[in-house]
C-alpha positions in Angstrom: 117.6 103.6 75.7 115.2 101.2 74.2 113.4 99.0 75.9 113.1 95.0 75.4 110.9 92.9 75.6 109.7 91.6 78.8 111.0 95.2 80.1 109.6 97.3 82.9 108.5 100.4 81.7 107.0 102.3 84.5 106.0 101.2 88.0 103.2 102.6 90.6 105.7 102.1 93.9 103.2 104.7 95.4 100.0 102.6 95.0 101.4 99.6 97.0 101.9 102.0 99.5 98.5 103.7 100.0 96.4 100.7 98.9 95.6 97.2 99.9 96.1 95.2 96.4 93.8 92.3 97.0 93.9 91.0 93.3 95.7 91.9 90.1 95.5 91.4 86.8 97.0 91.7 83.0 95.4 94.2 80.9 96.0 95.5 77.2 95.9 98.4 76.4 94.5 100.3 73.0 97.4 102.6 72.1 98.4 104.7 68.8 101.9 103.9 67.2 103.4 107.2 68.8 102.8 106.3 72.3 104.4 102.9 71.5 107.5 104.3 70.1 107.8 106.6 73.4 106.8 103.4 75.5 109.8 102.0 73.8 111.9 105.1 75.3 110.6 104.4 79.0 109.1 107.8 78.8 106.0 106.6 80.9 104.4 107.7 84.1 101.5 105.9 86.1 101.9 106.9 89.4 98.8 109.6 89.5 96.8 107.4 86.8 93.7 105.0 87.9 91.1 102.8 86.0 87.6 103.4 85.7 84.5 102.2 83.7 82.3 104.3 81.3 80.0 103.4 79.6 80.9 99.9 80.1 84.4 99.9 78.9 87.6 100.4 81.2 89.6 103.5 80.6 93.1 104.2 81.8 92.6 107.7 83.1 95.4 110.3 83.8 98.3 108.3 82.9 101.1 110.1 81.3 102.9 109.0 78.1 105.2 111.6 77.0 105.0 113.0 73.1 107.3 111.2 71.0 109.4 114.0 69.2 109.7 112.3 65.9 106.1 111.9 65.4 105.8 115.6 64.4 102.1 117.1 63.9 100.6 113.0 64.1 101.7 113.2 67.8 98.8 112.0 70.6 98.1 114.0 73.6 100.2 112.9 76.8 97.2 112.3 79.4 94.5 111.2 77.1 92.3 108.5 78.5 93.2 105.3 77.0 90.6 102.5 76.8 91.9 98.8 78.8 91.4 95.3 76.7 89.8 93.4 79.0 87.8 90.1 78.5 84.1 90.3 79.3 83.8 88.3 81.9 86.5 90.3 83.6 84.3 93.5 82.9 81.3 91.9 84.8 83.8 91.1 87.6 85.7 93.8 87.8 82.3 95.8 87.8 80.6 94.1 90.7 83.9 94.8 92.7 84.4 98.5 92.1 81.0 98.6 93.2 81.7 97.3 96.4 82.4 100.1 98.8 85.8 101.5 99.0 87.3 99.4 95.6 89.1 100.7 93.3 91.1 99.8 90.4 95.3 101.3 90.4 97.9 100.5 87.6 100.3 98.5 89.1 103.0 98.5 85.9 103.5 99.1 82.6 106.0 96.4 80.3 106.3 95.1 77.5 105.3 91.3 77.6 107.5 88.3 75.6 105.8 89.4 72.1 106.2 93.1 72.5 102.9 94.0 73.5 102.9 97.0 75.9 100.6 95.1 79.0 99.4 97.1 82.7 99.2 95.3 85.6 95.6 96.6 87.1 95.3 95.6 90.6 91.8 95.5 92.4 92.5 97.9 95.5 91.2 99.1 98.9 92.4 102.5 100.4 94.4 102.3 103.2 93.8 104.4 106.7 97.1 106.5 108.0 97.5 103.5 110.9 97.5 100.8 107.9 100.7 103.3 106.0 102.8 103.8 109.7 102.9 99.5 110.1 103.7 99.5 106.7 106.2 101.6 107.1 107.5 99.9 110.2 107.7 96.7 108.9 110.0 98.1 105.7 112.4 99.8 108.4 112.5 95.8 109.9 113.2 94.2 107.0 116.1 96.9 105.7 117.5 96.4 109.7 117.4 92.9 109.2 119.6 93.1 106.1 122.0 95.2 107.2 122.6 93.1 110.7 122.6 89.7 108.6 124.9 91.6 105.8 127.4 92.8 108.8 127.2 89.4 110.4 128.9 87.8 107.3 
């Protein structure tokens, strides 16, 4: 199936789950035409993938795109570290704050904006401890109980 415009492509469910996301933001992302065209297939995967700076430029770092079979021997490697378009006053910010201790930067999503741009929501993250993941969980199992009792009330 190919995706729209203003489709989801991939999601990071897990990262919600195991970090606090304290700020996000939209990122581009420099990408060869065969990744696109598997993009466009949904054949994405961010969940083990995180953002870091080198050399000071962002890179996506583990995120797998899978090899688009009609790209034949041009094809581009499925994990390759792909570099983020950010602003440079986001650099300088985003910077200071993986600095800070215990920051990190996790790929929220992965869509297609309005003009068919492939965009990554980057969110500006803090780990969370085992305690932090069982109330979390808790309060999921509340909310689902809820609906179900306010669904079987009607």
């Amino acid at each position: 199936m190919l995706r729209k415009n203003g489709d989801t492509i991939a999601e990071n469910r897990r990262g919600t789950f195991d970090y606090f996301i304290e700020e996000t933001l939209e990122v581009g992302l420099m990408l060869v035409g065969s990744e696109v065209k598997s993009l466009r297939e949904g054949k994405a995967s961010i969940v083990e993938a995180h953002a870091a700076e080198k050399a000071g430029i962002f890179y996506l770092f583990n995120a797998n795109i899978a090899e688009y079979l009609g790209a034949n021997r041009f094809n581009h490697e499925p994990k390759r570290p792909r570099q983020l378009l950010i602003r440079r006053r986001e650099i300088k910010r985003l910077i200071s704050a993986v600095q800070r201790k215990g920051y990190t930067l996790i790929p929220i999503a992965l869509y297609f904006n309005g003009r068919g741009l492939v965009k990554l929501k980057l969110g500006i993250a803090k780990g969370k401890k085992m305690a932090d993941k069982r109330q979390t969980m808790k309060e999921r199992d509340w909310q689902r109980q809820k609906e179900r009792t306010l669904k079987g009330a009607d």
